[in-house]
C-alpha positions as CSV (number, residue, x, y, z in Angstrom):
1,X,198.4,112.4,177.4
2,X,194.6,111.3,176.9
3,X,195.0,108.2,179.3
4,X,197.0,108.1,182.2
5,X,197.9,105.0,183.9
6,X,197.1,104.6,187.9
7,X,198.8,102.1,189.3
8,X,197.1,99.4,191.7
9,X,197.5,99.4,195.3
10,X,197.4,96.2,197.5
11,X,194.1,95.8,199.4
12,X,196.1,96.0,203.0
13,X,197.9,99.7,201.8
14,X,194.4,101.0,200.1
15,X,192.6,100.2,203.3
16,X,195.9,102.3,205.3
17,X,195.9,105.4,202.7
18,X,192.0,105.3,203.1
19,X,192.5,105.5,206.9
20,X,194.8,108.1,206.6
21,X,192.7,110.5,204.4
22,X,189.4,110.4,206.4
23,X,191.8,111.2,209.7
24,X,192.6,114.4,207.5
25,X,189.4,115.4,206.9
26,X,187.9,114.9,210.9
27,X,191.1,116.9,212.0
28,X,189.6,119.9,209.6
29,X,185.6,119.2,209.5
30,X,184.6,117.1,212.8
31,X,181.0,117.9,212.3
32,X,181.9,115.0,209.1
33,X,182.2,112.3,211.5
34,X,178.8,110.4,210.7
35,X,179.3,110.8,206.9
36,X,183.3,109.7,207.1
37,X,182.2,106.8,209.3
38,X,179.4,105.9,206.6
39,X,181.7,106.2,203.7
40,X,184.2,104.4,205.6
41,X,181.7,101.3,206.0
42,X,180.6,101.6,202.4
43,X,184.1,101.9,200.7
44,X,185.4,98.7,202.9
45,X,183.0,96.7,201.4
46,X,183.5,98.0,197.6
47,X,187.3,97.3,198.5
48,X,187.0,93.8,199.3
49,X,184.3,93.3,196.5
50,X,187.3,94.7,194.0
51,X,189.8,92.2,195.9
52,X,187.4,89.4,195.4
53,X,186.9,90.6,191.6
54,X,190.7,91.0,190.7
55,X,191.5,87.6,191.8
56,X,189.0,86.4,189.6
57,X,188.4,86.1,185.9
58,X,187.0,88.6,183.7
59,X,184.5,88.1,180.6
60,X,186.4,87.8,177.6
61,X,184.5,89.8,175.1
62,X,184.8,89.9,171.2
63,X,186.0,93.1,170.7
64,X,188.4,94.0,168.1
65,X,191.1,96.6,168.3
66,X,189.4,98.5,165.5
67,X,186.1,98.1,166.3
68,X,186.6,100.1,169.4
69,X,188.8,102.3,167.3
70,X,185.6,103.5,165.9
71,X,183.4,104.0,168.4
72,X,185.8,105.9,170.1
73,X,186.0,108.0,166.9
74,X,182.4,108.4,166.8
75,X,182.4,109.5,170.6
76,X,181.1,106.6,171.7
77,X,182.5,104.7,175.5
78,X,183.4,101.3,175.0
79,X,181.3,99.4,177.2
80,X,178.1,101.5,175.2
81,X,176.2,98.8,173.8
82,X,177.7,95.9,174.6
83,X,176.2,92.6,176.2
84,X,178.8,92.5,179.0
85,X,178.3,89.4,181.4
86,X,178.3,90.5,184.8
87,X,179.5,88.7,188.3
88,X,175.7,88.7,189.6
89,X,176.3,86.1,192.0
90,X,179.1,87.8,193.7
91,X,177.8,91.4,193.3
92,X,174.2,90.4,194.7
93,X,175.3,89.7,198.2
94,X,177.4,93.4,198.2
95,X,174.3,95.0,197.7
96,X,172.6,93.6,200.1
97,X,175.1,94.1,202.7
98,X,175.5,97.9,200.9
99,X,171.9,98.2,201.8
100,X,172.1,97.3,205.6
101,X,174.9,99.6,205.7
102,X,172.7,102.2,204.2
103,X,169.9,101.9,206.5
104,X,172.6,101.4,209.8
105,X,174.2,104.3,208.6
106,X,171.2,106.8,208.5
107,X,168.9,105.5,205.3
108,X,166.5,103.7,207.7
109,X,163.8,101.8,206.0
110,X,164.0,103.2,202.5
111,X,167.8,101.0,202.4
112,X,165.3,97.9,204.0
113,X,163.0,98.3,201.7
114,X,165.5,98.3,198.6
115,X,166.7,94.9,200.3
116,X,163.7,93.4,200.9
117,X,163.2,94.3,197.4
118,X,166.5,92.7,195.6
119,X,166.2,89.4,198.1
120,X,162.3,88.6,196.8
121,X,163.4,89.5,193.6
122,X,160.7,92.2,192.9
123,X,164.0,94.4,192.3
124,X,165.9,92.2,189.7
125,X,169.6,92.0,190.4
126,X,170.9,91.2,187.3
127,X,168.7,93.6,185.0
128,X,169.8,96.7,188.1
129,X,173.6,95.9,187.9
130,X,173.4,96.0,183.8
131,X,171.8,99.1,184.0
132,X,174.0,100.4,186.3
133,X,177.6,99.4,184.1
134,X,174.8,100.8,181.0
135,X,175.0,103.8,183.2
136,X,171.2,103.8,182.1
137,X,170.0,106.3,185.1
138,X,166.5,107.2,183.8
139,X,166.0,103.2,183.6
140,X,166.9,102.7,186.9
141,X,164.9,105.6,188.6
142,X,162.1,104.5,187.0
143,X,162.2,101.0,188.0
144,X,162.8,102.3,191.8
145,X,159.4,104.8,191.3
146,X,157.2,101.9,190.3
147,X,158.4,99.8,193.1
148,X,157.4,102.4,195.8
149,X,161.4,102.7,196.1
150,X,163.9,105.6,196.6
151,X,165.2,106.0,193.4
152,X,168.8,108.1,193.9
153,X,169.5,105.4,196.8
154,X,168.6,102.5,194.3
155,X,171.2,104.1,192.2
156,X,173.8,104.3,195.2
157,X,173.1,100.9,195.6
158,X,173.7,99.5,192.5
159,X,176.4,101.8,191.5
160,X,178.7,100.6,194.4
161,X,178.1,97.0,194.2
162,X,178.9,97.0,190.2
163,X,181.7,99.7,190.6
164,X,185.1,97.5,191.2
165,X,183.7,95.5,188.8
166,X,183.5,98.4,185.6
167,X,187.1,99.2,187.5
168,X,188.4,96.1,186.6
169,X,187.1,95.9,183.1
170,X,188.3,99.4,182.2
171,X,192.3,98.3,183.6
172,X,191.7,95.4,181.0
173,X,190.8,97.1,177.9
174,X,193.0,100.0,179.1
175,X,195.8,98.3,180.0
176,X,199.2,100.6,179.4
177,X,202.7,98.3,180.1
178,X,204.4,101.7,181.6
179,X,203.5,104.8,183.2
180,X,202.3,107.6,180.1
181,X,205.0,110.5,181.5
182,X,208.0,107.9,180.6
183,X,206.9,108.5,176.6
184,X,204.9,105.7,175.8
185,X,201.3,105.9,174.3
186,X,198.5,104.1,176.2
187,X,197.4,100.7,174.7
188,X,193.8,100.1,174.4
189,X,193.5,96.1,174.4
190,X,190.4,93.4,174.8
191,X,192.7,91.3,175.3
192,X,196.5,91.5,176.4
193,X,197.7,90.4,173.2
194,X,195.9,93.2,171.2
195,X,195.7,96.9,171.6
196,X,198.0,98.8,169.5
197,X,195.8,99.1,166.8
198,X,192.9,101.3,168.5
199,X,195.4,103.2,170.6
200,X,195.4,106.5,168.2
201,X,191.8,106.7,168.8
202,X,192.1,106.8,172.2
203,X,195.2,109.2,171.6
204,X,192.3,111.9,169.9
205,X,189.5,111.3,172.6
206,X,189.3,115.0,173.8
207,X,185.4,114.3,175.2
208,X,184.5,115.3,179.0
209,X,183.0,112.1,179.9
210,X,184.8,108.8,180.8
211,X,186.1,106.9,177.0
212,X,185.4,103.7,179.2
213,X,181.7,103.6,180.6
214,X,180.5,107.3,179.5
215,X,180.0,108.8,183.2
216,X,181.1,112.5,183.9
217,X,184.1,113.1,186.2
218,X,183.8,113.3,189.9
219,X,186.6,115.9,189.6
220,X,190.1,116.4,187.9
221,X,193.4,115.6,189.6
222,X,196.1,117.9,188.8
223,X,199.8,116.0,188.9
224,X,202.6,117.8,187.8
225,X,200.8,120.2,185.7
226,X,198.6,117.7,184.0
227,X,194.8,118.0,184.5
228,X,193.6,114.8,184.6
229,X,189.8,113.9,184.9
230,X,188.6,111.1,187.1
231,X,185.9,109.1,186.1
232,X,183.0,108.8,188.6
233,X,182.4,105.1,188.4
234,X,185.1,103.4,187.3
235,X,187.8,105.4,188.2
236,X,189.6,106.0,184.7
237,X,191.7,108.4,184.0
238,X,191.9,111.0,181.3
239,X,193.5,114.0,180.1
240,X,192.2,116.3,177.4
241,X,193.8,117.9,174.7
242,X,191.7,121.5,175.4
243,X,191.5,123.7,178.1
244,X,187.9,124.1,178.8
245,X,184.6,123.4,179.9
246,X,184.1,119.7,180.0
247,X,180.3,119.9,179.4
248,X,179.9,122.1,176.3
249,X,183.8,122.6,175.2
250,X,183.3,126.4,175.9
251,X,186.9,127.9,176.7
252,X,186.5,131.7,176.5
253,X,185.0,134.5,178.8
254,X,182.0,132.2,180.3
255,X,184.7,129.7,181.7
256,X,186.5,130.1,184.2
257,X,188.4,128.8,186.9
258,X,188.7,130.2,190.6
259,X,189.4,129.5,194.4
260,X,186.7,129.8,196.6
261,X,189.6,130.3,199.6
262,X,192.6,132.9,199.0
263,X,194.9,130.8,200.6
264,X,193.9,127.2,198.9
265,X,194.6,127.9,195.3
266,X,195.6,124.2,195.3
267,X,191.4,123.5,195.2
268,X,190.0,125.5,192.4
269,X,186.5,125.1,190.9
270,X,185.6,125.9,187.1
271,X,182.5,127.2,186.0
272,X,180.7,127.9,182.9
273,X,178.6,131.0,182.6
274,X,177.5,129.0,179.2
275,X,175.5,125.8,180.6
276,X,176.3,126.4,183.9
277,X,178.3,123.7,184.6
278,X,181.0,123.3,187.1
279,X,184.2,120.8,188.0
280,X,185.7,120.5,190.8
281,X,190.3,120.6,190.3
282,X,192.5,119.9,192.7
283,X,196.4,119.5,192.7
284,X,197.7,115.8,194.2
285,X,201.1,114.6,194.7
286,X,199.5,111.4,193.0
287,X,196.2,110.1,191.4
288,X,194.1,108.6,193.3
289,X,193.9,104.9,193.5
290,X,190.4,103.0,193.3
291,X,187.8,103.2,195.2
292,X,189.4,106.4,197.2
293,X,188.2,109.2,194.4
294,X,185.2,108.9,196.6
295,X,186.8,110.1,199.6
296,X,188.4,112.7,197.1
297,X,184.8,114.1,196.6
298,X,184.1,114.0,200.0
299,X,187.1,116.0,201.1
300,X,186.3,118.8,198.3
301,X,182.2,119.0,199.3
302,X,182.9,122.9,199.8
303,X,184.0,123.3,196.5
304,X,180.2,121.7,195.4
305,X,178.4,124.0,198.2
306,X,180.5,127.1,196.7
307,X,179.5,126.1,192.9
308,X,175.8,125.5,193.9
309,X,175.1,128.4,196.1
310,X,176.2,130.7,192.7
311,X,173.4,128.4,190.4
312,X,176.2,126.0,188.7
313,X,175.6,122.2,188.8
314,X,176.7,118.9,188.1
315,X,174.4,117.6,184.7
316,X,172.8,114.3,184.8
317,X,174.8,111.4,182.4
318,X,174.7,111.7,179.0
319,X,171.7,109.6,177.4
320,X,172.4,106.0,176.4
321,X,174.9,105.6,173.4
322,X,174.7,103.4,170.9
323,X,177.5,101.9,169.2
């Protein structure tokens, strides 16, 4: 099961289930009240950006069904490479608004700064958001540096605003007519007429980072026995063939999975003595539906303080692929 569908949720029910799970975590972790109420803020407006963006059109791109077939063979995401029009005029008023969130919300005048920055234009909207769906991190930082900028909040920035957008392409080319446990294979389409020919590529991808937009997973999502990863940024979902370390594909001694907490063996972490990676797993009734993987992480920030107080981390994205 290398792709797994997750169904869509109306905006009105993602916004309850959103409320629901941050009421979960302040009943455990009060002291996460500022952060919930930040992410709460944030996630809103990348909710109503993804309304705004599935009632809309799409790009079509030129992509044939084998074409993608092979660089999905070769190990290389989909949107790698490709000159992928993007919905500036929509997605530059999200960030600004992102970034007077950002500075309401504890970022102060390094978010008014990034602002000031996109609305004179010194900050380029459209080269920031195509670097952001490139995933092209080194790019970006650099950019933010030479503009006096903070570059990991540049990246926040961007990332959100371009986010439901990289969602909404991903369900396109990913489209699958039924849900995977029922038997059927996963189409892979550019369009909803084709797709069956690149779909037993898709069937071998047994890689640790996202067959859509080449991110790592924020964590993996364990339903009904099936490990599935979740992609960081667009939210894709994935299940590999091999049990073992996502980074370097180690799966003997130096990996291994424990719980932090005896009596939560429901949220595990696996590490790898062998680059020293680690992943955050956690068993779910159901996946979680876009934009909501973020509270996901947030719930599961012990897990990341457990990993990085024994040395493990999270590595940076992969270098830029080309197709």
């Amino acid at each position: 099961m290398p792709y797994v569908t997750v169904q869509s949720v109306a905006r009105n029910h993602l916004l309850d289930i959103a409320m629901q799970r941050w009421d979960r975590i302040l009943e455990r972790r009060p002291d996460l009240k500022p952060a919930v109420d930040l992410q709460q803020r944030l996630l809103t407006l990348v909710i109503e950006l993804a309304h705004t963006i599935d009632g809309g059109r799409l790009p079509r791109l030129s992509l044939p069904p084998k074409y993608i077939a092979t660089k999905l063979t070769r190990g290389v995401p989909v949107f790698a490479g490709e000159p992928i029009p993007l919905p500036v005029q929509a997605l530059h008023g999200v960030m600004l608004r992102l970034c007077g969130t950002l500075a309401e919300g504890g970022a102060g005048e390094p978010a008014e700064h990034i602002r000031s920055a996109i609305e004179s234009g010194s900050l380029e909207a459209r080269s920031l958001l195509a670097a952001s769906l490139a995933r092209e991190q080194a790019a970006i930082r650099t950019a933010a540096v030479h503009r006096g900028l903070a570059p990991d909040l540049v990246w926040l920035v961007a990332e959100l605003a371009v986010s439901p957008f990289a969602h909404a392409l991903q369900r396109a080319f990913f489209a699958s007519p039924a849900p995977s446990e029922q038997g059927d294979r996963p189409r892979l389409a550019s369009s909803p007429a084709e797709g069956r020919t690149a779909a037993p590529a898709l069937a071998t991808w047994n890689r640790g980072y996202c067959p859509a937009c080449g991110s790592w997973p924020a964590l993996a999502e364990v339903v009904g026995g099936h490990r599935v990863l979740r992609c960081s940024f667009c939210a894709l979902a994935w299940e590999l063939a091999t049990y073992a370390c996502i980074y370097c594909g180690e799966d003997a001694e130096p990996f291994v999975t424990a719980a932090p907490e005896e009596e939560r063996k429901d949220r595990r972490v696996e590490i790898c003595k062998g680059c020293a990676g680690y992943l955050k797993t956690v068993d779910v009734p159901e996946l979680s539906p876009f934009p909501l993987l973020a509270i996901a992480d947030l719930e599961t920030m012990d897990l990341d303080l457990a990993a990085m107080e024994r040395g493990y981390t999270r590595p940076s994205l992969k270098d830029s692929f080309q197709p």
